[in-house]
N, C-alpha and C positions, 0 to 999 in steps of 0.2 A: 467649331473650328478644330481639327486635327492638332494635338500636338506635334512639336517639331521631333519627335523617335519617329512620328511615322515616315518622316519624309528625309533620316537619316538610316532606313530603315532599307527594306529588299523596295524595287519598284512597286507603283500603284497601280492595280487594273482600270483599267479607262472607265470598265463598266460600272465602278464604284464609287462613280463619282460625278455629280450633275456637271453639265456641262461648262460652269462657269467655273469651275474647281479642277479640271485637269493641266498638269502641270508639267514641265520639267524643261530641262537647261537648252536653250537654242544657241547656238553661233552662229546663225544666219538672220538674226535681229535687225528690223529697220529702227531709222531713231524715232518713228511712230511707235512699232513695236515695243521699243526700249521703253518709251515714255510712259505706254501703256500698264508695262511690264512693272516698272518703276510705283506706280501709280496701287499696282494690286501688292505689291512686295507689303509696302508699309499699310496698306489697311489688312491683307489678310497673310501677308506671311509667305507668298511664296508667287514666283515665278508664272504666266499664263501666254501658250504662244498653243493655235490649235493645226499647226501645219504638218507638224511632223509626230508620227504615230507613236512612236519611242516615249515611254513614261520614263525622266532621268531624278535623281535628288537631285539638289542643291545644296551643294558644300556649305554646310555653316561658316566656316572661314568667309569664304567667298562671299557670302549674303550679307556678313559684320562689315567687312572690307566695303562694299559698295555703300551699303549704312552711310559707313563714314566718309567716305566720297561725297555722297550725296550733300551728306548733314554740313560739310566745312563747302559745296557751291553754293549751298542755301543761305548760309550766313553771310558767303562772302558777299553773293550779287546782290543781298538783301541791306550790305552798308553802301553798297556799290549804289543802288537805288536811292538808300535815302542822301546818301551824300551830294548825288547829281541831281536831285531836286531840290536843293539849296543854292543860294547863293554863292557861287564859287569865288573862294578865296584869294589874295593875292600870291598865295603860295601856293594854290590851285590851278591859278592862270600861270605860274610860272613853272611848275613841273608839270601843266600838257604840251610846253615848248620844249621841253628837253626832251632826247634820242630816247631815253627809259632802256638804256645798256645795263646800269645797274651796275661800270665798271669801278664804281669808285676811285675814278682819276682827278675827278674835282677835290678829294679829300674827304671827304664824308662816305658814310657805306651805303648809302642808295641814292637814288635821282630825290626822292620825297624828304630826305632832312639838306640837302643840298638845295632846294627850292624853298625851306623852310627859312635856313640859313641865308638867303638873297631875301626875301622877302624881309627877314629883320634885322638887314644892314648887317651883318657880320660875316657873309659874301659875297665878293665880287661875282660879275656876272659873265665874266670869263673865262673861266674853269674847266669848261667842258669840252675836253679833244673829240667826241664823238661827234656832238653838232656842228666844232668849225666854226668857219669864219659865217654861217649862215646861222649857225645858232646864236651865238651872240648877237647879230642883228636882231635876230625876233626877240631876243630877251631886252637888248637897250630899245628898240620900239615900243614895247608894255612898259618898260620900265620910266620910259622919258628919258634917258640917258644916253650918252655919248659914245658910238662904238669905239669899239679897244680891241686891241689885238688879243690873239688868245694867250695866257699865262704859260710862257715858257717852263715854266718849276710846274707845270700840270701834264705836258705830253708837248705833241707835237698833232697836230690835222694830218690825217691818213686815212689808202684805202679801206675799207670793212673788211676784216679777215674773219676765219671762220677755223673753232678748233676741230683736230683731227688726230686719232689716237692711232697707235701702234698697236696693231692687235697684237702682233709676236711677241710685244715689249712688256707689255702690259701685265703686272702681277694681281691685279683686281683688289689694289690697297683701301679703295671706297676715298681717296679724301681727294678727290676731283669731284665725284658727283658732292660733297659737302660743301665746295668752296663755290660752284658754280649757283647763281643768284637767280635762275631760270628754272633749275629743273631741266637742263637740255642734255644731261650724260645720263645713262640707264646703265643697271648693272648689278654684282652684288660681289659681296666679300668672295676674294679665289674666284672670278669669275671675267670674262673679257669686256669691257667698259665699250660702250660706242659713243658716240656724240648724234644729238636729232639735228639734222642741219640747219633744216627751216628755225628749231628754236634759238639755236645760239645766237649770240649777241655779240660775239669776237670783242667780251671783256678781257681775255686771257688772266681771268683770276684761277683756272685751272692748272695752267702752266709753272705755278712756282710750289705746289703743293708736292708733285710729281716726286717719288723719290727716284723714278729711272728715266725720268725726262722722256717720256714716249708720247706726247704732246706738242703738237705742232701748229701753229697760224698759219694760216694759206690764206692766201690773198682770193676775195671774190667777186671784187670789185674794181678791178685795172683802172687807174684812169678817174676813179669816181673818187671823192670822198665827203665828208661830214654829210648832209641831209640828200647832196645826189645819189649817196649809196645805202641811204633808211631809207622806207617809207613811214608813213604816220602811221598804216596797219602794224606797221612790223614792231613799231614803236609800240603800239596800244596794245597789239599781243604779247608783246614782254613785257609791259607795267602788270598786265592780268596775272602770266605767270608768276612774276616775283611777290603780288601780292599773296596769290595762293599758297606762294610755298609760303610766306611768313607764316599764313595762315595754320598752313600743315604742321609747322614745326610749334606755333606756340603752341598747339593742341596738344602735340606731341610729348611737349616739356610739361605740361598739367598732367598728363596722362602717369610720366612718368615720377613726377615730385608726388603726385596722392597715391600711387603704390609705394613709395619708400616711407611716405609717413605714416602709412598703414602698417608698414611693415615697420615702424620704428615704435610704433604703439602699441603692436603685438609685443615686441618684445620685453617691450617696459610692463605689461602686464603681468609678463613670464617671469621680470626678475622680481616683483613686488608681492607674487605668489609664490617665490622660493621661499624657505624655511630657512633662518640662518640658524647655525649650529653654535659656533662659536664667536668671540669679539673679531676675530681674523677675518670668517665668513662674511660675520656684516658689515663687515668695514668693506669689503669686495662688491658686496651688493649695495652697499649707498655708492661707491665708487660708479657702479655701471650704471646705479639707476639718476645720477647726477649727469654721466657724459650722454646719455640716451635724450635726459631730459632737455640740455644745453643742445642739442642735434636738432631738437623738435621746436626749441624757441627760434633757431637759426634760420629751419627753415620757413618757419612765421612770418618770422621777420622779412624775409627775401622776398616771399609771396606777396607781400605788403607794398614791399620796394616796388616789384613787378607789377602789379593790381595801380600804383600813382602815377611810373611809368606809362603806363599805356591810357588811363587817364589824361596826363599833362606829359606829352614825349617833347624830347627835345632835344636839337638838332647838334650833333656832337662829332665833331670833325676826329678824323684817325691818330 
């Protein structure tokens, strides 16, 4: 196998390479293609389409990046898999009844500790302005219970809107695409924000982050509201997305806490191999290497919290 210099390297000659081994980047990929492609990446390292004549690299960035794409749909379809070959829950039966908006108008920050929450009596099943007066129904029918009006102190039943950004307004402050629970705003820092229509969820938890209020609800459903203006797909593609991103971000927070303890162990080695001079000095250096140390049980400890957390979660209103 070729080291990755050579394929960060000038192009390869076609002629140097058996047929199974010519390589480089296509943008005219079928999702066969893809699949295939996907399939050689990880046993041999690099890209296989034999259509177009052009030998191109493949950006190391770009090949970690799909890695990691790949590595957090594999995990996820893979709890997805075993969890729907179980016996599903009554907190299971009760969040594939809910819209999966992910608005947190019930009071809880997703549909799944909301479902958690009904299932053990310490929420009503009323809560939810997304579903309506029809959601409520399917949840007192599972439930054996008495329909109720929806909880005024929770919203109001309305059309589906859908958010829409001000391109002109727009200072590309990033804490819209943070707050949104789908993944449906794209963009980056100093950059113009858009909204994916089909993903939004018309939670409007983007709308109050805004520092120039260039965020707007439009109405997309006249006339419709709670489950006449979802469908169940639309539902079932926002439960995916919000798991994924959970997905993406707890990776992202491990990613990020095991380079700062790396780098907090780095430095406790640096102060513990200084030489003190005088009683001034080492009083300096027990000093830092006490606050480094107390940084590094901190974040132990946190990890721990977070490691029982996701173990036993639990369902925790705002």
């Amino acid at each position: 196998m070729r080291s990755l210099r050579d394929f960060l390297g000038a192009p390869l000659a076609r002629s140097h390479l058996s047929e199974d081994r010519r390589i480089h980047q296509s943008q005219f990929l079928t999702p066969d293609d893809a699949h295939e492609s996907l399939c050689r990446l990880t046993g041999k390292g690099f890209f296989i389409d034999r259509r177009i004549p052009h030998v191109r690299p493949v950006s190391r960035i770009i090949r970690l990046q799909i890695l990691r794409v790949v590595r957090d749909a594999f995990h996820y379809l893979r709890s997805f898999t075993v969890s729907s070959s179980a016996v599903p829950s009554l907190a299971d039966q009760i969040e594939n009844l809910l819209p999966q908006t992910q608005c947190s108008k019930c009071g809880y920050p997703a549909c799944r500790p909301y479902a958690e929450a009904i299932a053990e009596g310490s929420a009503s099943y009323n809560q939810c302005p997304p579903g309506g007066a029809e959601g409520i129904a399917r949840l007192a029918q599972l439930l054996e219970r008495p329909l109720l009006p929806l909880n005024p102190a929770n919203g109001v039943e309305r059309s589906r809107t859908r958010a829409v950004i001000d391109e002109a307004v727009c200072i590309g402050c990033t804490l819209c695409i943070q707050a949104c629970p789908v993944d449906a705003i794209v963009g980056a820092a100093k950059q113009l924000h858009t909204v994916l229509a089909d993903a939004c969820t018309g939670c409007d938890l983007c709308v109050a982050p805004c520092p120039v209020d260039c965020i707007a609800m439009v109405e997309v459903s006249p006339g419709k509201t709670g489950w006449d203006a979802w469908s169940q797909q639309q539902a079932d593609t926002a439960r995916a997305q919000h798991d994924f991103r959970s997905l993406r971000l707890r990776r992202e927070k491990e990613e990020n806490d095991a380079r700062l303890a790396a780098k907090a162990a780095a430095k406790l080695k640096e102060v513990e191999s200084a030489h003190a001079l005088s009683p001034q000095e080492k009083a300096e250096q027990d000093r830092k290497k006490a606050i480094i140390q107390a940084a590094i049980e901190r974040a132990r400890l946190k990890k721990e919290q977070a490691a029982a957390t996701d173990t036993n979660p639990s369902a925790k209103p705002h």
